[in-house]
N, C-alpha and C positions, 0 to 999 in steps of 0.2 A: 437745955440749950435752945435759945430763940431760932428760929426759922431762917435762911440767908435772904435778903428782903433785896431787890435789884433798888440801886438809889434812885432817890427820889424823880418823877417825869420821867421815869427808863421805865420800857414790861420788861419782861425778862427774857423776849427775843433781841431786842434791842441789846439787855445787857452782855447777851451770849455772844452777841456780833461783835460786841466792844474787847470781849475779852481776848477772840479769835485774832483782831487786829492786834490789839496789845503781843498776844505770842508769837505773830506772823512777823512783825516788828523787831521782836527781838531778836528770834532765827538769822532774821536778813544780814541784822547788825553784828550777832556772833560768828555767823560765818563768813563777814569779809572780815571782820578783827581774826579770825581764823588766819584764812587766807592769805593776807599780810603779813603776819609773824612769821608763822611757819612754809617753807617749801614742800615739806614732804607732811600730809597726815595720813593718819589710820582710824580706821574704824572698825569695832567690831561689829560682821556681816548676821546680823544676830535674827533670830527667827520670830519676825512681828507676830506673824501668824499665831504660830503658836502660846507665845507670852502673853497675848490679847487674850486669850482666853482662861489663863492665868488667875491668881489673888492679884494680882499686881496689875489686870487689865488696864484699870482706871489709870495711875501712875503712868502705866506706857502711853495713854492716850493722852493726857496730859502733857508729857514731855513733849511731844513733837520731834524725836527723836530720829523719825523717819526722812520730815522736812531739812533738818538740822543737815544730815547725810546727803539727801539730794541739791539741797542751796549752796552748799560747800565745796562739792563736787562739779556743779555747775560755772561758780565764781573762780574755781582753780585751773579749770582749764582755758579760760580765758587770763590769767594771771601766772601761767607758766608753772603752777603747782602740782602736785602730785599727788592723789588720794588713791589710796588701797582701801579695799573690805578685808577683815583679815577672820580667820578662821577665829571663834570665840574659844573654842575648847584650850587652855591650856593661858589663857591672856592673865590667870589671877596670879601668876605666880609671877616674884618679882625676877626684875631683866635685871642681869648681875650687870649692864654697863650702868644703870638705873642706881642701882645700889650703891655704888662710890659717890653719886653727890650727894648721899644725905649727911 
């Protein structure tokens, strides 16, 4: 499998910058579309820390999931919303009011 090559006229600090934009971008946009639909969200209060050092580090880092949690948070309280961190332990298992609308 060929080499990931930065497009053409970009080095690859460049490309890094672009891609950082592109994600910080999106964040911004997912969490007013957040924000606006919903009054109440939740999040799981989940342990960066430790994940990051993880098989999955990369993925964590990648997501921005930390960002995602702080912009949402930010935009909510200016928008009369409501966000919780919610304890992860116990979140995989389905919410029987959840369960009637499938």
């Amino acid at each position: 499998m060929p080499a990931l090559q930065p497009p053409a006229g970009q080095g690859a600090g460049q490309a890094g910058r672009r891609i950082t934009s592109q994600r910080r971008d999106h964040t911004h946009k997912l969490s007013r579309a957040l924000v606006k639909r919903y009054a109440r969200l939740a999040f799981e209060d989940l342990n960066m820390a430790g994940l990051a050092r993880s098989r999955l580090a990369r993925s964590i880092h990648d997501a921005s999931w930390r960002l995602l949690v702080d912009l949402t948070t930010y935009k909510a309280k200016s928008a009369g919303a409501v966000v919780q961190r919610l304890d992860p332990r116990g979140t995989a298992r389905t919410c029987p009011l959840a369960a009637r609308w499938r």
